[in-house]
C-alpha positions as CSV (number, residue, x, y, z in Angstrom):
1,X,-24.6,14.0,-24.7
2,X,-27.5,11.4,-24.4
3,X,-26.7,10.2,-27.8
4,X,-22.8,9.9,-27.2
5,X,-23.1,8.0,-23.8
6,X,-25.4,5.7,-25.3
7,X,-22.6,5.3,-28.3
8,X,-19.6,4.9,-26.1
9,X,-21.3,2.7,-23.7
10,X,-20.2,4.9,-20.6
11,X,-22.1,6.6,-17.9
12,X,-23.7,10.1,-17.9
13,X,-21.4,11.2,-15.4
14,X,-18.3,10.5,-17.4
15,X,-19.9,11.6,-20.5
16,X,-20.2,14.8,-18.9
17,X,-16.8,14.7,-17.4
18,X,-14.9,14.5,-20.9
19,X,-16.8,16.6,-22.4
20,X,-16.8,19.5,-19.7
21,X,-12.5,18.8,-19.3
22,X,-12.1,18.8,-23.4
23,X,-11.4,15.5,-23.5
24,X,-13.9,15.6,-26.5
25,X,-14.4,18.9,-28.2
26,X,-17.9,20.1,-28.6
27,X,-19.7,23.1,-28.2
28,X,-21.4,23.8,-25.1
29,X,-24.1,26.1,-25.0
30,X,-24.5,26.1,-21.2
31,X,-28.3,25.1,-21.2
32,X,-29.8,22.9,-19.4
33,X,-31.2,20.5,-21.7
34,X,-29.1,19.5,-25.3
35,X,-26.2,21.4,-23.3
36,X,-23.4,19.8,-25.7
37,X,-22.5,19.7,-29.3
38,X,-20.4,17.1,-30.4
39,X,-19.3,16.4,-34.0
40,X,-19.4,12.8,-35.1
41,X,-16.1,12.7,-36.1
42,X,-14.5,13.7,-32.9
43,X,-16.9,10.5,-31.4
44,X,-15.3,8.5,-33.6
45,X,-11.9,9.7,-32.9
46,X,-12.6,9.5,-29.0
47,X,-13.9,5.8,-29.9
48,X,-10.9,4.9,-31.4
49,X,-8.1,6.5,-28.8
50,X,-10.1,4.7,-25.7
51,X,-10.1,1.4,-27.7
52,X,-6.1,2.4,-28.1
53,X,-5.4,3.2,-24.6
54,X,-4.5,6.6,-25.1
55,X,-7.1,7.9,-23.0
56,X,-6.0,6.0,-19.8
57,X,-3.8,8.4,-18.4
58,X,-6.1,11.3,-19.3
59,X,-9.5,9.8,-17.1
60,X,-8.9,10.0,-13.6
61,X,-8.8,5.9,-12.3
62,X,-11.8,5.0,-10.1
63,X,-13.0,8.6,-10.7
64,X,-16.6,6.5,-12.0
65,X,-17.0,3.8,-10.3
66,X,-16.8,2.3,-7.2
67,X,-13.9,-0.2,-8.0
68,X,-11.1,-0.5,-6.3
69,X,-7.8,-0.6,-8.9
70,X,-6.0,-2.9,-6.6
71,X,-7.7,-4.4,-3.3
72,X,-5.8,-3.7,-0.6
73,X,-4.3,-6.5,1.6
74,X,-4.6,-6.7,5.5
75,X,-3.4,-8.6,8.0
76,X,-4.7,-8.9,11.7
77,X,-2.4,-7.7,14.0
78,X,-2.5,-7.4,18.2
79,X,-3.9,-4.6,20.1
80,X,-1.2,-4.1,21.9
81,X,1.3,-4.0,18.5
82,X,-1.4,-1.4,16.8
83,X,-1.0,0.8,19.7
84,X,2.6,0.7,19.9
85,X,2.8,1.1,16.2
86,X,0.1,4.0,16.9
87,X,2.0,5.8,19.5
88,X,5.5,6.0,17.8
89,X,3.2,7.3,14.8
90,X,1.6,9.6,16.6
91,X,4.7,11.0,18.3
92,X,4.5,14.3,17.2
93,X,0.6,14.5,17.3
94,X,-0.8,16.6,20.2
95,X,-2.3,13.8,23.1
96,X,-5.8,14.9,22.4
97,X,-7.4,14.5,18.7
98,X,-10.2,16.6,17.3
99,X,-12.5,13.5,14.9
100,X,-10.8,14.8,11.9
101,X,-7.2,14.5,13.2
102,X,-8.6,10.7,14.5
103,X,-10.0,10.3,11.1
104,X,-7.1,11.1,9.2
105,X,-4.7,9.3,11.1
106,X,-6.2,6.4,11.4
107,X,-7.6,6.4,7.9
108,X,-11.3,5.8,8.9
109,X,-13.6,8.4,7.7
110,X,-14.8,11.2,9.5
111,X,-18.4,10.2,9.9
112,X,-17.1,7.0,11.2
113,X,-15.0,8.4,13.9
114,X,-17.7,10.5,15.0
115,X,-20.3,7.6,15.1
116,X,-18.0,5.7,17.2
117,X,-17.9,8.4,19.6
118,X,-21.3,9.1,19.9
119,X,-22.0,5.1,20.4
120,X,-19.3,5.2,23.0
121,X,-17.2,2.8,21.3
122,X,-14.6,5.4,21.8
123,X,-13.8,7.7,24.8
124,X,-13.9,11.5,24.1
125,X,-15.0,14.7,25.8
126,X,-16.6,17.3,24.3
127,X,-14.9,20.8,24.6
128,X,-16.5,24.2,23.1
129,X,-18.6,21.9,20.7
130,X,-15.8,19.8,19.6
131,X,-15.5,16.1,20.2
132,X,-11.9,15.6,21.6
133,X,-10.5,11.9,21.4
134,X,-7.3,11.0,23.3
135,X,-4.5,8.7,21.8
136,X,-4.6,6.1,24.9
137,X,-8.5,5.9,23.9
138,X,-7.3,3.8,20.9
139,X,-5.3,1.2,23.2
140,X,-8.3,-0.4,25.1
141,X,-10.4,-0.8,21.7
142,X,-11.0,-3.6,19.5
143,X,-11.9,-1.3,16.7
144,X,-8.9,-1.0,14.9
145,X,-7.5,-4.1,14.3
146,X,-6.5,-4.2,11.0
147,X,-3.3,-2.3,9.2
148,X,-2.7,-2.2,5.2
149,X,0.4,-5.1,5.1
């Protein structure tokens, strides 16, 4: 596998991706250490499709690396139109939000939601170990103040 990433020019997380998803056939032994057989041929062949573009459908986009496809745009909008956009959103949500129902609506990450709450940048309660955040909470702050346009 060493010798094919260093071929292909590609990381050793993707080398191992293709080759454990058949992209490339080899043998794999299952070991630890020289895990993959791989046939010169079918490097050459892989070589050749990538530099074709037939392999862009088949690798997963942004799957190994940390690069966006397209940035998205945002615009700054008003607290006050956020939350109104926010509540009709919301309007079949239930008026108190456990972090992951906060995170996944608001498209923040879970850890982020949580840090917020435990920095008090966001009012919540905790009920049987679970931090509960209401939907007014997100009227009064200034943390969400950008939307995708």
């Amino acid at each position: 596998m060493e010798q094919f990433r260093a071929v292909a020019h590609i990381s050793k997380r993707k080398a191992k991706w293709l080759l454990e998803n058949g992209v490339i056939p080899c043998e794999d032994s299952g070991k630890q250490t020289r895990r993959f057989q791989i046939r010169l041929t079918d490097v050459l062949e892989f070589l050749r499709r990538r530099d074709a573009g037939e392999l862009d459908t088949v690798i997963p986009v942004g799957a190994f690396n940390s690069q966006s496809t397209s940035p998205r745009q945002q615009t700054d909008i008003e607290s006050e139109e956020l939350f109104s956009f926010l509540v009709k959103e919301w309007a079949d949500v239930s008026d108190m939000l456990t972090t992951n129902q906060a995170a996944e609506l608001t498209g923040y990450n879970n850890n982020t939601v949580n840090n917020w709450a435990a920095g008090r940048k966001v009012k919540y309660i905790n009920y049987y170990g679970r931090n509960l955040i209401s939907k007014e909470c997100w009227r009064n702050t200034s943390l969400v103040l950008k939307a995708n346009a």
